[in-house]
Backbone bond lengths (Angstrom), bond angles and torsions (degrees), N, CA, C in turn:
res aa  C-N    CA-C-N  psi(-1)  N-CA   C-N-CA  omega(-1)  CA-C   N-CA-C  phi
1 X - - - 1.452 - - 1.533 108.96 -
2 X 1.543 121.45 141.94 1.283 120.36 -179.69 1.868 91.79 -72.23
3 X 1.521 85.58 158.24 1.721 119.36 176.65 1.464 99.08 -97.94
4 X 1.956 95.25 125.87 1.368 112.41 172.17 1.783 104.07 -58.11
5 X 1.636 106.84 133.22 1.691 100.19 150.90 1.373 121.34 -68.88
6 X 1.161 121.46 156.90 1.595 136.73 164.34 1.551 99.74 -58.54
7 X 1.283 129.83 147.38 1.417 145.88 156.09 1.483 115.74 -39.41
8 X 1.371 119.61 -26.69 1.276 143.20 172.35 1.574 127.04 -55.85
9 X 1.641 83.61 -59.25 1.747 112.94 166.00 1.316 113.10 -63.73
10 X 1.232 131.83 -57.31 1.296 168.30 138.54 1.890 103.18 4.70
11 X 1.210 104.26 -78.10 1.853 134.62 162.01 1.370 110.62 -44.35
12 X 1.656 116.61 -60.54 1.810 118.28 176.44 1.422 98.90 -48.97
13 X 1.582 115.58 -59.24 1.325 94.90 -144.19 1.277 112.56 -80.23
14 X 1.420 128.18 -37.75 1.142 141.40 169.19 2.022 112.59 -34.29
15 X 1.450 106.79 -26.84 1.394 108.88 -172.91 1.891 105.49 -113.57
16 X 1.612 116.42 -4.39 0.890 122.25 163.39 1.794 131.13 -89.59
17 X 1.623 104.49 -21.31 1.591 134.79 -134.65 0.943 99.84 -127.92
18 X 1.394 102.84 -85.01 1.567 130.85 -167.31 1.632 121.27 -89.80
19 X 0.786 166.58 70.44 1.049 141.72 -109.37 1.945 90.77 -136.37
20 X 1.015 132.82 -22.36 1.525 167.26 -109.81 1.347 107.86 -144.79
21 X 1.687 123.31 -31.67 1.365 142.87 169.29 1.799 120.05 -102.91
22 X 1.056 90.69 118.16 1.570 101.24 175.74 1.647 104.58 -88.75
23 X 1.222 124.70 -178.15 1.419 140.36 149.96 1.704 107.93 -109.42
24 X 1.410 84.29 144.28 2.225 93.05 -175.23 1.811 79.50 -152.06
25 X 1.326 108.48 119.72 1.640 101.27 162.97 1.351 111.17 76.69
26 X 0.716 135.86 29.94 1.807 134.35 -156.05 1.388 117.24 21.47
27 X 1.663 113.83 66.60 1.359 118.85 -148.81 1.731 84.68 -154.85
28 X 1.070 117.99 96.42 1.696 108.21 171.00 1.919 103.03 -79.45
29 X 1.426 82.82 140.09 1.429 127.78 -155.48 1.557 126.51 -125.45
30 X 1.450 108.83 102.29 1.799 109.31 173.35 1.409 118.12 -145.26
31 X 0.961 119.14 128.14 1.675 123.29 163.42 1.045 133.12 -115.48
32 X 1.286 100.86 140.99 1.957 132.02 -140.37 1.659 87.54 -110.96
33 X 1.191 101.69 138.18 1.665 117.25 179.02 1.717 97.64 -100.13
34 X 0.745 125.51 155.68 1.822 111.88 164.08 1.381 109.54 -142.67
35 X 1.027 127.23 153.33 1.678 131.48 -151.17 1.411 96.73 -70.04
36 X 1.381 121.60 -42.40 1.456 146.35 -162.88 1.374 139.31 -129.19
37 X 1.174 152.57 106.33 1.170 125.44 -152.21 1.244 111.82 -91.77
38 X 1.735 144.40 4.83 1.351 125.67 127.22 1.537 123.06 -46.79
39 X 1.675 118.32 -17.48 1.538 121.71 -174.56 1.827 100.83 -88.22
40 X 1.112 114.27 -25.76 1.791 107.97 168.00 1.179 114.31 -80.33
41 X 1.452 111.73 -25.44 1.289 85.44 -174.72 1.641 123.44 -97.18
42 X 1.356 93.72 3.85 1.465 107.21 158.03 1.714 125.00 -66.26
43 X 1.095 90.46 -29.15 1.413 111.39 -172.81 1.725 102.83 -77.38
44 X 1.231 109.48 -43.52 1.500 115.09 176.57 1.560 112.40 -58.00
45 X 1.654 103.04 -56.97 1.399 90.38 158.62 1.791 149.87 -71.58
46 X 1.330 94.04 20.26 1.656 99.02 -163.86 1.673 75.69 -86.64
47 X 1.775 89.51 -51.15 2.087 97.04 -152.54 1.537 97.98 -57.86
48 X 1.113 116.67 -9.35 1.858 117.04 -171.22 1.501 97.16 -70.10
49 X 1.188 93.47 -50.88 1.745 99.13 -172.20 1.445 126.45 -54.20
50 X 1.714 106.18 -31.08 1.479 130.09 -170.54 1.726 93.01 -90.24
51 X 0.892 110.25 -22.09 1.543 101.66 -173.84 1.170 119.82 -87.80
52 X 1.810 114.59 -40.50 0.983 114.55 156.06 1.540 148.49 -81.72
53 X 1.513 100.10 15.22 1.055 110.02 160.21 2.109 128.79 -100.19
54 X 1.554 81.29 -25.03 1.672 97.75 146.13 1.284 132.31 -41.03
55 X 1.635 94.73 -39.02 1.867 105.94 -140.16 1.205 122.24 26.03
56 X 1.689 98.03 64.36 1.588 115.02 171.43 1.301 106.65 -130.75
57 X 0.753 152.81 123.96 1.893 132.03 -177.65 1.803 102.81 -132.70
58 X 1.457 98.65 157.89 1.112 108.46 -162.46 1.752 107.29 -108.01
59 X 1.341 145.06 175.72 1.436 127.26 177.88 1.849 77.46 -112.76
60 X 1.657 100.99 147.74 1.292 109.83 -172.24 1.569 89.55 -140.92
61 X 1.733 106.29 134.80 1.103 126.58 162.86 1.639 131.67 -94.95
62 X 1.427 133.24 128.46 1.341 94.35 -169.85 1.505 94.41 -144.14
63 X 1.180 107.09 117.20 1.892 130.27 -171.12 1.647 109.54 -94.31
64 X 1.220 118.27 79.03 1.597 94.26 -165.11 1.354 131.29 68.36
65 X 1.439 103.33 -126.85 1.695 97.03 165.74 1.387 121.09 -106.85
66 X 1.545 107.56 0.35 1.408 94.39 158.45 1.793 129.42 -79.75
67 X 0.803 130.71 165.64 1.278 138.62 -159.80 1.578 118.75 -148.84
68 X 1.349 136.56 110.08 1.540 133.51 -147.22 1.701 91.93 -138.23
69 X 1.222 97.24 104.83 1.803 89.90 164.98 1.804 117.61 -115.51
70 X 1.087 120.19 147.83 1.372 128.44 177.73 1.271 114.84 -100.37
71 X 0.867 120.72 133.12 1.569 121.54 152.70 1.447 141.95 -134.29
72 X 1.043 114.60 131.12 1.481 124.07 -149.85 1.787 109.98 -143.54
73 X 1.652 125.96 150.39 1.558 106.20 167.50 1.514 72.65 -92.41
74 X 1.322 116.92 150.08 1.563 131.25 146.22 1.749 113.64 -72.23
75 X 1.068 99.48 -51.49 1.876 107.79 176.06 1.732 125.41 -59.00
76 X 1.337 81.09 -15.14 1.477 97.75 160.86 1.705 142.92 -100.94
77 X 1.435 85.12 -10.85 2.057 117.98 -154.96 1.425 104.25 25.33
78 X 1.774 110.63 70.49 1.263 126.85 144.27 1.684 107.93 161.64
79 X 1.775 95.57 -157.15 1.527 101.29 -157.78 1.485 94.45 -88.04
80 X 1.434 113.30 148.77 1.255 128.23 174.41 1.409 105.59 -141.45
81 X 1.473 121.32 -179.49 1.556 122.85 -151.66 1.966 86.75 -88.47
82 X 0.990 131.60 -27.75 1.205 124.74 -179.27 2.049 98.22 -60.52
83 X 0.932 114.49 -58.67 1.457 106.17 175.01 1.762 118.19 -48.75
84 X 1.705 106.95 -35.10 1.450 82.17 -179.67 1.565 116.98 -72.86
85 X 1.619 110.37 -25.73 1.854 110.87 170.14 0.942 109.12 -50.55
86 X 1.947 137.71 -57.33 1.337 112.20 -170.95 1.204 123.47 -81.04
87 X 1.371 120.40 0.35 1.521 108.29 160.04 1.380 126.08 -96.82
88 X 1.481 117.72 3.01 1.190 108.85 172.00 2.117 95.14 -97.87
89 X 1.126 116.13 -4.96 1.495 110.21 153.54 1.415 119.32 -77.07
90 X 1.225 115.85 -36.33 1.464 116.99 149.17 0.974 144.38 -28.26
91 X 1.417 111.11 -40.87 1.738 132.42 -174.05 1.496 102.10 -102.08
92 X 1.493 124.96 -14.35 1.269 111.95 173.17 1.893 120.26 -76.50
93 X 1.774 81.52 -42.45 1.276 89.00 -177.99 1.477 129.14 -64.03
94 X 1.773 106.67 -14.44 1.404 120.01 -167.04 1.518 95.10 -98.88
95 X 1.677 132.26 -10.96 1.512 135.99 146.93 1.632 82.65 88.24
């Protein structure tokens, strides 16, 4: 099983990395506006692809054109370094 980070780890990277992701719940957290909502939901499927090639997946919300994904290990009940990769694949794909 991945190893929870410290809040610490958690804080660096988010202010080194991520800058775009908060924590809510021990669940890193960002929402993506998208010009269009055929353009999110492209986007939903890019991160589908990245996730499932992870086999990490993220819970994704999608409001129109906003777009809210979480990420969390559940098997862990919290953030681990596998969450900070898919959200910094996250942030590529969201440009």
């Amino acid at each position: 099983m991945a190893e929870l980070l410290t809040d610490d780890q958690i804080d660096l990277a988010i202010r080194d990395h991520l800058p775009q992701w908060k924590v809510v719940d021990k669940e890193l957290v960002r929402e993506v506006k998208a010009p269009a909502f055929l353009d999110g939901i492209r986007l939903v499927a890019t991160v589908a692809q990245l996730a499932e090639s992870m086999n990490h997946h993220p819970d994704i919300d999608i409001r129109y054109t906003t777009i809210t994904f979480r990420v969390t290990t559940h098997d862990a009940g919290g953030i681990t370094d596998d969450d900070l990769v898919l959200a910094r694949h996250i942030d590529t794909a969201a440009g």
